[in-house]
Each structure stands twice: as C-alpha cells, then as structure tokens.
N, C-alpha and C positions, 0 to 999 in steps of 0.2 A: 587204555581200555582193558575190561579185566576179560581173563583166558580161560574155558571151562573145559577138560579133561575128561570127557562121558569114555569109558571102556566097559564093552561088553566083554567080561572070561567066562573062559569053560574052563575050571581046575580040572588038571588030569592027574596030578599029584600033588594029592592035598599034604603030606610031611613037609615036601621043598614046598610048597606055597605057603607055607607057613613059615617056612625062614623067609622067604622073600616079604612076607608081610610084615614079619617084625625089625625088618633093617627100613621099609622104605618112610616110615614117618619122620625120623630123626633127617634122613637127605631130601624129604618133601622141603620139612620147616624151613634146611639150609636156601631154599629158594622161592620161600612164601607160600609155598603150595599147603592148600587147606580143603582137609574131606567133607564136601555138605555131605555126599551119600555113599556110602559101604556096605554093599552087600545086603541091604537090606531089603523089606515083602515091596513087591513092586507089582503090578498090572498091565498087561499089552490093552491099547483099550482103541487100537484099532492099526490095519495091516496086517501083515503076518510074519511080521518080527517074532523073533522066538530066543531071547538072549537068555543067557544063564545068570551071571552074578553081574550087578551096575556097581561102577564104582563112578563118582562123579566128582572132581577137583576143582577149585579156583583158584587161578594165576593171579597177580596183579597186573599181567602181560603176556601176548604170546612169546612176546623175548624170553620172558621168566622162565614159562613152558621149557621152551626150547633149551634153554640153558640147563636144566635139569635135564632135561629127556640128552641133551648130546653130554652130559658129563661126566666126569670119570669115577664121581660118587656113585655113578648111579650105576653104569656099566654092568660090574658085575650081579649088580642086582636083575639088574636086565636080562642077563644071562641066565640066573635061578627061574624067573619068572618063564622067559621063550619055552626051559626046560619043563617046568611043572603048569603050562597051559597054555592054551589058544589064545588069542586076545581080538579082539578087533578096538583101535583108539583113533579118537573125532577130537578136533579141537575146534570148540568156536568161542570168536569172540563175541562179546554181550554187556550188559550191566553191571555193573560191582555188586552185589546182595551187600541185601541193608542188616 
C-alpha cells in the first residue's frame, strides 16, 4: 500500500534550506519517493491549522518511507534541514495516485 509524506516547514534559513533541497531529490528517487506537492499556493479551508510551506511525497510503502527517513543517505541531509527549519511530518498510508 502506497505511503504519503505530508510535512508542514517553517524555513528559518532559507541559504541552508536550499542546499538541503538540492541534495534530497537525487536520495528521495534512490527510494521511490515522488513529489505530488512542493511548496506550492495552498488554502486552510477549515480549523485553525496555520502551516507555512506543504511538501507532500509518495512511498510505494511505509517501509520505503522509513527506509529513507532512517538512512544514511539521508542523515546528513536531515541534519541541514533540523538546522535551517521547524518541520512537523505525518505519514499515512492510502491509495497509490493514478
């Protein structure tokens, strides 16, 4: 069942969030991970959710996920990112998108 990666960031350093964005496509691909949504205009359209930037991924699994999220490709990238922003990440599983 496929794995979907919704994170809300607050960039608080937008230079190092900007290396951190340009390494993580290359170690998303190495583990299937695929962007439906980046940062793009978005709507609260009910709640009082109040997020800054949505990034939204699909796994082909939560293995997948996790395999990325605990690997050592990804480590220091994790590192840049902790550094240059807040994050809050949700993983649920769902339907594969057609």
């Amino acid at each position: 069942m496929a794995a979907y990666l919704i994170v809300d960031i607050d960039i608080t350093d937008g230079d190092l969030f900007k290396t951190y964005m340009e390494g993580v496509p290359e170690v998303l691909a190495r583990f299937g991970g695929k962007y439906l949504a980046r940062g793009g205009d978005f709507k609260v359209v009910e709640g009082d959710w109040n997020p800054r930037r949505i990034t939204v991924i699909e796994f082909a699994s939560s293995e997948k996920f996790q395999a990325f999220y605990d690997s050592s490709d990804y480590a220091d990238l994790m590192a840049l990112r902790k550094k240059a922003s807040d994050s809050r990440w949700v993983v649920v599983e769902g339907v594969a998108a057609s």
